[in-house]
N, C-alpha and C positions, 0 to 999 in steps of 0.2 A: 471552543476548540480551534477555530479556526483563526484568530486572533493570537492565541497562545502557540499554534503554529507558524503562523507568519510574523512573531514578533522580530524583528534585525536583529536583535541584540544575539538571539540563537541560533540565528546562522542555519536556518531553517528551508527557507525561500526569502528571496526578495521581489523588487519587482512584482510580475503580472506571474510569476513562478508557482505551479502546486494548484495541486486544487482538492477539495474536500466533498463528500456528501454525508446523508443522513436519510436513511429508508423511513418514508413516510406511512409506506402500508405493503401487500402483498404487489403490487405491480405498480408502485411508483417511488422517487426516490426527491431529495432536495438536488442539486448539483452546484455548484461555485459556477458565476456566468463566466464566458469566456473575456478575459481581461483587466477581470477586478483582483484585487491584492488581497491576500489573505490577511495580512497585517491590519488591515482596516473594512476586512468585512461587516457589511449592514443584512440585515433580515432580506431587505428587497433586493441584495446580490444574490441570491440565491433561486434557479431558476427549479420549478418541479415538471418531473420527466417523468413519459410513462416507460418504464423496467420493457416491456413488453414490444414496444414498437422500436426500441433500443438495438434489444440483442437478435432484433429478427433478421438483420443484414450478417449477422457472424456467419450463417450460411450459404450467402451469396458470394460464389467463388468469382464471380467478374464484376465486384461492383467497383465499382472507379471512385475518388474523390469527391468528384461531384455526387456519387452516389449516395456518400457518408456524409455530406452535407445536408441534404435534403432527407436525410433518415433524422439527424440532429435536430432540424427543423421541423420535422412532421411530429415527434417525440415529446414536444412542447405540450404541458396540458396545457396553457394557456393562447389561446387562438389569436391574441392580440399580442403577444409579444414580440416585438423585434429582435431582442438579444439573441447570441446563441450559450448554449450550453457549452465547456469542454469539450475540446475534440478527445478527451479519455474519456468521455461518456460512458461509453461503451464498457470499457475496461471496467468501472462502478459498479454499471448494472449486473452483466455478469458475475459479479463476485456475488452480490443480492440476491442470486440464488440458490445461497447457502444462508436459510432465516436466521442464524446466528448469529450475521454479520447486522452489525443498526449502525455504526459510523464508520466510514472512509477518510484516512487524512494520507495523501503524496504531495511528498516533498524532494526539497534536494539537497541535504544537511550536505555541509561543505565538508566533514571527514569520512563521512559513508561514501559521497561521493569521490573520495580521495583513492579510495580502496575501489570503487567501481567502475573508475578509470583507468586502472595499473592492469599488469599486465596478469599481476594476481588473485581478479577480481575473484573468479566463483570459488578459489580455495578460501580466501579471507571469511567471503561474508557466510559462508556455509558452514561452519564449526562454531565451537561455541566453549565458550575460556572459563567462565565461574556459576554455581549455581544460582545467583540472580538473571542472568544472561537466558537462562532455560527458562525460570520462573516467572518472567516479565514476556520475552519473546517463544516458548514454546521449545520443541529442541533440534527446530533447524528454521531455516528461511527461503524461501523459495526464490532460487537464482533464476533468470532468463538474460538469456546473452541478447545483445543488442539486436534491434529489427525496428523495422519501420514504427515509428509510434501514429496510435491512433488505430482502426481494422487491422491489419498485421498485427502490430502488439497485442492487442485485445485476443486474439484466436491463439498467440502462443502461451498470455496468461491463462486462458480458460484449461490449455493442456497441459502442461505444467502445473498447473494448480490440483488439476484433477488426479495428476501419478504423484504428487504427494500424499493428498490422501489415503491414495490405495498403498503408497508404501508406512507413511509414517501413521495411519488410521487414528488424525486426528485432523482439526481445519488448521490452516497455518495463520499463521497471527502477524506473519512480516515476507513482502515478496518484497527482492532486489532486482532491479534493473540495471542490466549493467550500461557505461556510460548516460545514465539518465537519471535514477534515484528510488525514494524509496515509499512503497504501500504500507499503512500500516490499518491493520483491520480488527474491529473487536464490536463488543457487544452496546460501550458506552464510549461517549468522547472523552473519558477518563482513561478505558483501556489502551486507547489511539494516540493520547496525547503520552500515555508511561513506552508504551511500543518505540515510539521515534525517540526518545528520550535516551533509553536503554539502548537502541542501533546506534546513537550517535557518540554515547559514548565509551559503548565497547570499540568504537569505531576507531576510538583516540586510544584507545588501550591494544588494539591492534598496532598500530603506524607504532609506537611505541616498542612492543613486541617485537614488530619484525628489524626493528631498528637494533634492539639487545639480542639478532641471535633468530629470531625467526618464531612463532606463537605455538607453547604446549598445548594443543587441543586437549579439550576433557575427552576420554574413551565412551563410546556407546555405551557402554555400561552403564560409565558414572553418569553421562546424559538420563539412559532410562532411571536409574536409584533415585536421583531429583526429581524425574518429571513423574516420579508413582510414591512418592513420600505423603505420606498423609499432611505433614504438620505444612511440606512446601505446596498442598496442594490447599489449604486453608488460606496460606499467606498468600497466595493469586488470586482466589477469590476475592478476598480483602482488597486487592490490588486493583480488578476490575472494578 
């Protein structure tokens, strides 16, 4: 997954860019170490963390950078290692606790990123144009406007993540970050790798759209008739 994300040719990440995990059990997760390329990710780039000594700083209203380093650090199941984790660590874990979620892949696809730097981020990437667009990514994606990434970011994903639920009363399948990129979350690194797939390329059919005139959103309707069809709720299984 992580290799097929970081491939160049996709325009995915490059660089030390993106980072991935993969829940190992109820309170620990894989994480991408900080600085390795997903393009050329190895087995032993992969640092395991515990979930639990993670998210326990999301509550510390004054903890400072140093603070969230040495949480990074403590987090380590392994007591002999020197690397560090992702400073999105955080941001992983938290999502992990929703059991549904088993892989993490964030990236920075160069046309989602295109739309999530304009001025018309959270109208672009929040609607949604054809019935594959729902079928693949769900029937919306969770916007957060730009903030500090790392502890900040991580507390405004956890809120945001949590009033989609209560609105849309399903788990979301793709957060956007504006100027920054894109979460893609699912049950297998098959779901993760169709997730960025599909953002990046409605993303080019967006920039397209607004070029001809501005994007026909599909109506809530038509969103719900897709997202409760039996036959398109078969073909997402398959999908995953």
């Amino acid at each position: 997954m992580s290799q097929y994300l970081g491939d160049i040719s996709k325009g995915y990440a490059i660089l030390g860019e993106g980072n991935t995990s993969a829940r190992i059990d109820e309170d620990s997760l894989y994480i991408k170490a900080s600085g390795t390329c997903l393009g050329t990710m190895k087995a032993t780039d992969f640092l395991p963390v515990s979930i639990s000594r993670v998210t326990r700083i999301l509550e510390a209203k004054d903890a400072t950078d140093a603070d969230v380093k040495e949480v990074l650090r403590a987090s380590l199941l392994d007591p002999g290692e020197t690397r560090m984790p992702s400073v999105e660590t955080m941001m992983h874990a938290l999502l992990y606790a929703y059991p549904e979620y088993r892989f993490i892949g964030h990236t920075h696809p160069v046309a989602t990123n295109g739309l999530l730097c304009s001025m018309n981020a959270e109208t672009a990437l929040s609607g949604r144009l054809c019935p594959d667009h729902i079928v693949v990514m769900g029937r919306a994606t969770v916007f957060v406007p730009y903030v500090d990434p790392g502890l900040v970011l991580a507390r405004e994903v956890r809120d945001r993540v949590r009033s989609y639920i209560e609105r849309e009363n399903e788990l979301p399948k793709a957060i956007a970050l504006q100027n920054h990129g894109l979460f893609a979350l699912g049950p297998t690194a098959k779901a993760v790798m169709n997730i960025t797939d599909m953002a990046e390329k409605m993303s080019h059919v967006l920039l397209g759209a607004y070029g001809a005139g501005g994007p026909n959103f599909m109506t809530a309707s038509d969103i719900d008739r897709i997202a409760t069809r039996p036959d398109e709720k078969y073909r997402q299984e398959r999908l995953d």
